[in-house]
PyMOL CGO cylinders between C-alpha atoms (Angstrom):
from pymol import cmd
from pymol.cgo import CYLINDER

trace = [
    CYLINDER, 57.53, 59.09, -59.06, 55.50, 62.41, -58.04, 0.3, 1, 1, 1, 1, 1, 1,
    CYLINDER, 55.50, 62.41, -58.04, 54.22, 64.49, -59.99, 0.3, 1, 1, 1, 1, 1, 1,
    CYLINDER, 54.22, 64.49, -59.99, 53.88, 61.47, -62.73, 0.3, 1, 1, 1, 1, 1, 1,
    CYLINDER, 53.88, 61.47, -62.73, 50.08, 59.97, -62.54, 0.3, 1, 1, 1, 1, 1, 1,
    CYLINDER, 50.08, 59.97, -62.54, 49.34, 56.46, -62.78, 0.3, 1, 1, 1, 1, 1, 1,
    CYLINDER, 49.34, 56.46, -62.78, 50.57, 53.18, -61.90, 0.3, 1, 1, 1, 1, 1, 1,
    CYLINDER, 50.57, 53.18, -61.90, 54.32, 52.45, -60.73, 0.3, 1, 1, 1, 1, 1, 1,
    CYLINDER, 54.32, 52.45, -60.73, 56.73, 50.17, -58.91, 0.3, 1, 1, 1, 1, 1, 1,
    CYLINDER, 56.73, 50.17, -58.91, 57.81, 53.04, -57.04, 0.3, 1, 1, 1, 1, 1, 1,
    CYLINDER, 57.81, 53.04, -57.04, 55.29, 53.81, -55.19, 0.3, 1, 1, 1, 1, 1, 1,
    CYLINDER, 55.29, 53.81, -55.19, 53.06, 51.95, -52.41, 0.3, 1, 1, 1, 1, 1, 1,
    CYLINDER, 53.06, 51.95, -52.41, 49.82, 50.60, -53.61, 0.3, 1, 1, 1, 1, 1, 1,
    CYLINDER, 49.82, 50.60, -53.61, 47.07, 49.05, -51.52, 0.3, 1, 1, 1, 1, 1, 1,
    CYLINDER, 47.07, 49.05, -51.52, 47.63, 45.47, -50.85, 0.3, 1, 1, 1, 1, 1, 1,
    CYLINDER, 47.63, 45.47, -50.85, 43.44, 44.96, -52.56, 0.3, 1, 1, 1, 1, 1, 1,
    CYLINDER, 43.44, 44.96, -52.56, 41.83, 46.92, -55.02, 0.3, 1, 1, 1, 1, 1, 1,
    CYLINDER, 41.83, 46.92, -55.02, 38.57, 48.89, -54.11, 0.3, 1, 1, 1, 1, 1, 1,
    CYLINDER, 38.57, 48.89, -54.11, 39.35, 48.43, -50.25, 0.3, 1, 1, 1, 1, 1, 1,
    CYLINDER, 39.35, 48.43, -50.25, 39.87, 50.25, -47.19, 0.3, 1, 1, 1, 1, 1, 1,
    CYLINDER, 39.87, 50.25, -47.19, 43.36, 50.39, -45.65, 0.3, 1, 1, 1, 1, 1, 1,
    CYLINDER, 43.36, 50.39, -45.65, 45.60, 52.44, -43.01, 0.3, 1, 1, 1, 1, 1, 1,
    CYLINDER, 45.60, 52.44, -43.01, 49.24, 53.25, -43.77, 0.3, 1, 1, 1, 1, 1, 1,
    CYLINDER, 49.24, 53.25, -43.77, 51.41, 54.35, -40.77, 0.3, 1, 1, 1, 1, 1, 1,
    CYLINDER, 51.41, 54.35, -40.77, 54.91, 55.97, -41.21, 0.3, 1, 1, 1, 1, 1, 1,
    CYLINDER, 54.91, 55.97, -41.21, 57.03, 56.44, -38.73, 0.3, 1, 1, 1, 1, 1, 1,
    CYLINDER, 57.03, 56.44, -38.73, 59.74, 59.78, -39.39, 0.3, 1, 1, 1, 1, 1, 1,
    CYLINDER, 59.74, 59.78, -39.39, 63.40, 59.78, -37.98, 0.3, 1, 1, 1, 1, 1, 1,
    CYLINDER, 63.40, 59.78, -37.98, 62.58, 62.73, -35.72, 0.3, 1, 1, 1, 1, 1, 1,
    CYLINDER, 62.58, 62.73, -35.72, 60.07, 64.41, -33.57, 0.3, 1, 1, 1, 1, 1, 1,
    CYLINDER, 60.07, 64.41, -33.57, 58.78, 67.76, -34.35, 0.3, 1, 1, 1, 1, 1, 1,
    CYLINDER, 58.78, 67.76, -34.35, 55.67, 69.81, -33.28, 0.3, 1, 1, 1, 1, 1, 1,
    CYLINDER, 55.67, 69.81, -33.28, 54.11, 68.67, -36.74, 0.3, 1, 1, 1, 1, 1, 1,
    CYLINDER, 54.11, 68.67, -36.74, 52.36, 71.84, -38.33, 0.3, 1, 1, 1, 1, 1, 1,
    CYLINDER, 52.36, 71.84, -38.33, 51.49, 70.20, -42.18, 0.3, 1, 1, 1, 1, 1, 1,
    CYLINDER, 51.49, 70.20, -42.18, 51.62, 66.87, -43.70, 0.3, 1, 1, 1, 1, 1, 1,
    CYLINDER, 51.62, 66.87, -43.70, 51.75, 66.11, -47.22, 0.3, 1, 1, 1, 1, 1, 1,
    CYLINDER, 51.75, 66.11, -47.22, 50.45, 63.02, -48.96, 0.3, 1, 1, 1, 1, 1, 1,
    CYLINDER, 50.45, 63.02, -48.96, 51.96, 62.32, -52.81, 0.3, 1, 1, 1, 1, 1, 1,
    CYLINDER, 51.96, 62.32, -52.81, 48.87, 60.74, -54.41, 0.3, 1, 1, 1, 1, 1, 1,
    CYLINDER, 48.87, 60.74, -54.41, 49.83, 59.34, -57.80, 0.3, 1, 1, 1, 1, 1, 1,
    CYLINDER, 49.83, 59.34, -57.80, 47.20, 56.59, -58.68, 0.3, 1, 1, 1, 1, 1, 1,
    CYLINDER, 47.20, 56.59, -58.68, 43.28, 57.45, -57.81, 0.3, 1, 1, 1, 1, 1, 1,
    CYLINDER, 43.28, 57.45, -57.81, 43.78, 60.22, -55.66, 0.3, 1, 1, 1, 1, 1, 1,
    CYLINDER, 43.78, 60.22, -55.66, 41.11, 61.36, -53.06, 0.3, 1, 1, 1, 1, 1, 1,
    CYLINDER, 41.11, 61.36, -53.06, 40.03, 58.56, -51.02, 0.3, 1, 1, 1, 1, 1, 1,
    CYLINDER, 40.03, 58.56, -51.02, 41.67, 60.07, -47.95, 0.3, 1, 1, 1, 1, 1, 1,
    CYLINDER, 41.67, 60.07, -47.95, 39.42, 60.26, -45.09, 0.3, 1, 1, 1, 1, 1, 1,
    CYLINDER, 39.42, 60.26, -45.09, 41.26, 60.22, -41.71, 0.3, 1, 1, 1, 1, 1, 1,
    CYLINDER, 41.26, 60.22, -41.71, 45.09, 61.46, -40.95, 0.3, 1, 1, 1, 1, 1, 1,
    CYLINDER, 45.09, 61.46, -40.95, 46.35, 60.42, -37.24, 0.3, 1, 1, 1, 1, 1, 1,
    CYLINDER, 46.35, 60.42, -37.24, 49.34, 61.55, -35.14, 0.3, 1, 1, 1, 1, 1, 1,
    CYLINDER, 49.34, 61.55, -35.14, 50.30, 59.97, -32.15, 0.3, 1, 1, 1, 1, 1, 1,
    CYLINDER, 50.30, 59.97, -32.15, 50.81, 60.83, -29.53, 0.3, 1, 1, 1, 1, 1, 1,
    CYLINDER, 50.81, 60.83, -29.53, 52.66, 58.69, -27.47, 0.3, 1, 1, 1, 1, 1, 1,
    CYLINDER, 52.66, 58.69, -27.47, 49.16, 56.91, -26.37, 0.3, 1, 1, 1, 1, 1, 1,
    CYLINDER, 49.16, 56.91, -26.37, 47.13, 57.12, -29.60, 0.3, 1, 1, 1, 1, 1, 1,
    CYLINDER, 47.13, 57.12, -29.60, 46.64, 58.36, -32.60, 0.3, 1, 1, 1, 1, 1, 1,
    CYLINDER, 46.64, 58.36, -32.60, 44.86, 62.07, -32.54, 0.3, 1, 1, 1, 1, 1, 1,
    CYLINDER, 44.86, 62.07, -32.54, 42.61, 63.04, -35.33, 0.3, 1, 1, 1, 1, 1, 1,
    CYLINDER, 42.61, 63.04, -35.33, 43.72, 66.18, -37.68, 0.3, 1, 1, 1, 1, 1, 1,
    CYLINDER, 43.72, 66.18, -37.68, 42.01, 65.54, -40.53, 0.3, 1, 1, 1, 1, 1, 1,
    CYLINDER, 42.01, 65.54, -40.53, 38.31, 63.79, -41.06, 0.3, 1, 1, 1, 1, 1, 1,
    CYLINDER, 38.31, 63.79, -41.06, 36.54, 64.03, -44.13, 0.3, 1, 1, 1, 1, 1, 1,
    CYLINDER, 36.54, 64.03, -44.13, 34.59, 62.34, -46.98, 0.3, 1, 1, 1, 1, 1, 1,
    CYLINDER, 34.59, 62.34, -46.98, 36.14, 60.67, -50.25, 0.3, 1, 1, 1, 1, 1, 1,
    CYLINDER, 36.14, 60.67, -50.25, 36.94, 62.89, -52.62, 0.3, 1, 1, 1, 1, 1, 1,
    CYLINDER, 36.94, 62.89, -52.62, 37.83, 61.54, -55.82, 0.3, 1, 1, 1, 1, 1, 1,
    CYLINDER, 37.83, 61.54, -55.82, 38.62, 64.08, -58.32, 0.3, 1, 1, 1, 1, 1, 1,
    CYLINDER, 38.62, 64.08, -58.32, 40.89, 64.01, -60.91, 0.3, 1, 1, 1, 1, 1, 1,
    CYLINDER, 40.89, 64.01, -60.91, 42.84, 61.65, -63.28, 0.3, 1, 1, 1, 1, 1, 1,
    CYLINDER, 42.84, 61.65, -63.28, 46.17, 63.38, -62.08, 0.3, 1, 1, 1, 1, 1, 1,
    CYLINDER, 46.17, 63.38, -62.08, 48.76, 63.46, -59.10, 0.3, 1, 1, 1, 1, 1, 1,
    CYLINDER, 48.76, 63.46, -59.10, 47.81, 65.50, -56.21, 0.3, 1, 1, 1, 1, 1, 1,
    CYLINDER, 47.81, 65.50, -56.21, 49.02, 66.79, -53.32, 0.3, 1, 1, 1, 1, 1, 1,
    CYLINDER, 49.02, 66.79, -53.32, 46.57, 66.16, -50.18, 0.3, 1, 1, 1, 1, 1, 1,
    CYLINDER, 46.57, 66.16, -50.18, 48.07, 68.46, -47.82, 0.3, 1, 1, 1, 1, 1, 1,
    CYLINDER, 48.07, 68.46, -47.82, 44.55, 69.42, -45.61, 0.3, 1, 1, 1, 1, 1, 1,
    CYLINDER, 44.55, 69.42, -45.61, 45.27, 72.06, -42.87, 0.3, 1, 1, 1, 1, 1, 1,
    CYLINDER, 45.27, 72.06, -42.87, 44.92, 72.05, -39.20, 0.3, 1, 1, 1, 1, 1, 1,
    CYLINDER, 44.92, 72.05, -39.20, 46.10, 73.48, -35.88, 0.3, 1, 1, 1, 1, 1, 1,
    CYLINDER, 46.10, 73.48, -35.88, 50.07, 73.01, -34.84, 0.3, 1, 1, 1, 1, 1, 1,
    CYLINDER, 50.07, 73.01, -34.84, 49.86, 70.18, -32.74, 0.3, 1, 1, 1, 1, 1, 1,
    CYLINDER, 49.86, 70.18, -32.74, 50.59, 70.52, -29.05, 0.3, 1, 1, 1, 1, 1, 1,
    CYLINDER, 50.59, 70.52, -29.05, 52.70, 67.97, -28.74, 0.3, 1, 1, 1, 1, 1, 1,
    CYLINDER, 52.70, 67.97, -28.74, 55.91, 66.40, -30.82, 0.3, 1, 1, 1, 1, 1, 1,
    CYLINDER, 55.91, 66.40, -30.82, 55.73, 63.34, -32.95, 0.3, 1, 1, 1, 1, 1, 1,
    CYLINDER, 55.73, 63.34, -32.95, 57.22, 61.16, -35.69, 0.3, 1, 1, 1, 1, 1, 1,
    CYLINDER, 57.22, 61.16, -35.69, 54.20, 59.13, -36.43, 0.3, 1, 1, 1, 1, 1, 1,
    CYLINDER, 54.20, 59.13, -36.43, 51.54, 59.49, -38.86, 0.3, 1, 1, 1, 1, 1, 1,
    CYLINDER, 51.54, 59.49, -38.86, 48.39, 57.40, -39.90, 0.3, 1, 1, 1, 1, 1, 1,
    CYLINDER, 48.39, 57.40, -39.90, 46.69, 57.74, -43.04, 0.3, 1, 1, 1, 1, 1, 1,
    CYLINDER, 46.69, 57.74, -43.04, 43.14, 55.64, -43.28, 0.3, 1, 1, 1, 1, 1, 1,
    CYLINDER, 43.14, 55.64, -43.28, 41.68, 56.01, -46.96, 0.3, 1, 1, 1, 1, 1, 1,
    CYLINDER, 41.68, 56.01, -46.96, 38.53, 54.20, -48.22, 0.3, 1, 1, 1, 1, 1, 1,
    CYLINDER, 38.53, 54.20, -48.22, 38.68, 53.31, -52.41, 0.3, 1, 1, 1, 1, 1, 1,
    CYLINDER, 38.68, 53.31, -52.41, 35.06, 51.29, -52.02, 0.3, 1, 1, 1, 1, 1, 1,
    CYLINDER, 35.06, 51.29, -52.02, 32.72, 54.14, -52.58, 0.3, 1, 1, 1, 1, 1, 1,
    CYLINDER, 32.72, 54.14, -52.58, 33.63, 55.68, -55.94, 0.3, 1, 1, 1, 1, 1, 1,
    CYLINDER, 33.63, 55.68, -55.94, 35.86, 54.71, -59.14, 0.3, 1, 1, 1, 1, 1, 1,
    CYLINDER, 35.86, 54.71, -59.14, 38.85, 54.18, -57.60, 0.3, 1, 1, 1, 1, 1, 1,
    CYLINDER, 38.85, 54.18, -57.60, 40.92, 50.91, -58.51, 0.3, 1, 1, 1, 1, 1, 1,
    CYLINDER, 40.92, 50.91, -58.51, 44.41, 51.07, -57.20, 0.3, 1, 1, 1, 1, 1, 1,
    CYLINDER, 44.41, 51.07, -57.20, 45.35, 53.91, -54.47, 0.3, 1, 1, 1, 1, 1, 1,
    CYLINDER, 45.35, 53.91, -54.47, 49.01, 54.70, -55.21, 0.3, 1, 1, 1, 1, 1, 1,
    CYLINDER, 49.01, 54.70, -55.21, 51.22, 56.92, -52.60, 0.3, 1, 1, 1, 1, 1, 1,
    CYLINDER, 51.22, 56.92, -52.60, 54.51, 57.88, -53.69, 0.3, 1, 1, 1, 1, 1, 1,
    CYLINDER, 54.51, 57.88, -53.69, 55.33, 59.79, -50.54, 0.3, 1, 1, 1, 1, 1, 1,
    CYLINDER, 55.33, 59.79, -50.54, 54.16, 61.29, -47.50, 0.3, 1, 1, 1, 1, 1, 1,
    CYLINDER, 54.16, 61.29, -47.50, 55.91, 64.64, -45.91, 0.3, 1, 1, 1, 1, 1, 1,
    CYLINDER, 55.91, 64.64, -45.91, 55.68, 66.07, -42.51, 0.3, 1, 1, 1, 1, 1, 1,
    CYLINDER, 55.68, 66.07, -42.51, 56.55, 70.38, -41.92, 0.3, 1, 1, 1, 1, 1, 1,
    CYLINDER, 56.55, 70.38, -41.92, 56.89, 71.05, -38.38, 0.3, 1, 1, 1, 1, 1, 1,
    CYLINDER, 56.89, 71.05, -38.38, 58.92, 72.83, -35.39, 0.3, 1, 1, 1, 1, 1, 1,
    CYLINDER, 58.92, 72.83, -35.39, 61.48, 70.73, -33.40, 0.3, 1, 1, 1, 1, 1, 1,
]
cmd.load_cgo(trace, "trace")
């Protein structure tokens, strides 16, 4: 559906409106993940924590405050040390509550890294 904005079949939505929710994805294989890449396509911003596990738990790489911003797809792709370790799983926590967010839309999410 990227780089269309607004509301779509295609794409996963939030299972509430105005809510807080996690989203993990699990990839096919394990790499020493050096970027990830979140399609945003409905109210994009309200990202505030990506995880990668790491066999144990999920390790912090990105922490930040909502930023809603624009009425248009986006790519949230925030930037952070290559990861020690190799992994195939990702959590993304993002909180629509705080600003005029209605429906969070995702149409994909992408991880760049080493094998």
């Amino acid at each position: 559906y990227y780089p269309n904005y607004g509301d779509s079949p295609l794409t996963w939505c939030a299972s509430t409106a105005n809510g807080q929710e996690s989203i993990e994805v699990e990839f096919p294989e394990e790499v020493y993940i050096e970027k990830i890449e979140v399609y945003e396509t409905s109210d994009p911003g309200g990202i505030t924590k990506l995880g990668v596990w790491n066999g144990v738990s999920y390790v912090t790489v990105y922490s930040g405050e909502v930023q809603f911003t624009s009425t248009q797809a986006t790519i949230f792709a925030p930037s952070f040390t290559t990861l020690t370790f190799k992994s195939n799983r990702v959590r993304l926590d993002y909180d629509a509550t705080t600003t005029h967010a209605y429906w969070v839309e995702i149409d994909a999410i992408k991880i760049t890294g080493e094998k």
